[in-house]
C-alpha positions, 0 to 999 in steps of 0.5 A: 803852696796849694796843690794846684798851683804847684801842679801848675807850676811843675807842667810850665817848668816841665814845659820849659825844661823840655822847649830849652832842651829842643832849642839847645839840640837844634841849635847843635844840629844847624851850627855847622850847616850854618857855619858853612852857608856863611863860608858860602857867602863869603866866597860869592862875595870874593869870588866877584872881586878877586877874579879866578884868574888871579889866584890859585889859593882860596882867599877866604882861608888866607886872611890876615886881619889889620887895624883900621883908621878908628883902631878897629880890625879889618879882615882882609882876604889875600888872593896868591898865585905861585905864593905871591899875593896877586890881589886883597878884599875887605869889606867898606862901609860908606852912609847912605840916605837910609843908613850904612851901605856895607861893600867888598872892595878887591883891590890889585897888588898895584892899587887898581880896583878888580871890583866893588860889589855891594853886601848890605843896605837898605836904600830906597827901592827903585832908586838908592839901590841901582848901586846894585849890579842886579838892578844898574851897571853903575858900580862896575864902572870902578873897576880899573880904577884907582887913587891916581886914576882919577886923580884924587880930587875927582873923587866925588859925585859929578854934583861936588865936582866929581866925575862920578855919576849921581842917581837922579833923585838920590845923590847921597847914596852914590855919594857915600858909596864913592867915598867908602871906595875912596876910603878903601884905597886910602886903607890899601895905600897905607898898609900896602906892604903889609898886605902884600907881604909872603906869609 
């Protein structure tokens, strides 16, 4: 190896050696607030479908995890109150026309929704996204609601035969919202006693 190239070769390693150990205590230094903006997040997203007045514990440190229909796990955040659980959250997923449209669903003890808010997606602006309280009113109109209520075949868009309203110009988006919620009460049927059982 000739002089230069070993020179060469010793500054770009120099350089590499030096650029991994800046990125190695970065990343040690951001890990925790990281950490913490994630927690964050997640309790804005509960506290819009477990409202404050239904428990007195903090549901993102009360999760217990169950295996879904495809035997993947799903965490479920428990609201309680005087140690009985009022209230559950999950996250749902339903196709829209551009993809997965990932919601948190907050279901009561009883099976009624308290809420659905959406967490991610990336449907048309301007139209798949009025599934965004920011945007429309529409997903609010869940709450109360739920598989008996209305009955279950009503649990469609209005276009297949449903009582749910559809976008004009974007059925498939509201289309996979409803059947994710849908979904998501069959998920809280099925393992309603786990979910409500006092840890």
């Amino acid at each position: 190896m000739s002089r230069a190239t070993w020179i060469h070769a010793s500054i770009l390693g120099a350089f590499c050696l030096a650029f991994g150990i800046v990125l190695a205590y970065t990343d040690v230094l951001t890990k925790n607030d990281i950490k913490q903006r994630v927690l964050e997040d997640k309790e804005r997203s509960l506290a819009q479908v477990l409202p404050e007045s239904i428990h007195d514990n903090s549901p993102v440190h009360d999760a217990i995890t169950i295996k879904g229909e495809k035997d993947e796990d799903i965490t479920v955040y428990r609201a309680t109150k005087a140690g009985k659980v009022t209230g559950v959250a999950y996250l749902i997923t339903g196709t829209g026309y551009a993809g997965p449209i990932r919601l948190m669903l907050g279901v009561d003890a009883e099976g009624k929704i308290l809420g659905v808010r959406v967490i991610t997606h990336k449907e048309t602006p301007g139209l798949g996204d009025k599934i965004q309280t920011d945007k429309t009113d529409w997903i609010l109109h869940f709450d109360g609601l739920s598989l008996g209520n209305p009955p279950e075949e009503k649990w469609k868009v209005k276009k297949d035969g449903g009582q749910f309203d559809q976008f004009s110009g974007a059925t498939i988006t509201p289309r996979g919202v409803v059947g994710a919620i849908r979904q998501g009460l069959h998920f809280f049927q099925d393992h309603k006693t786990a979910l409500l059982e006092a840890r």
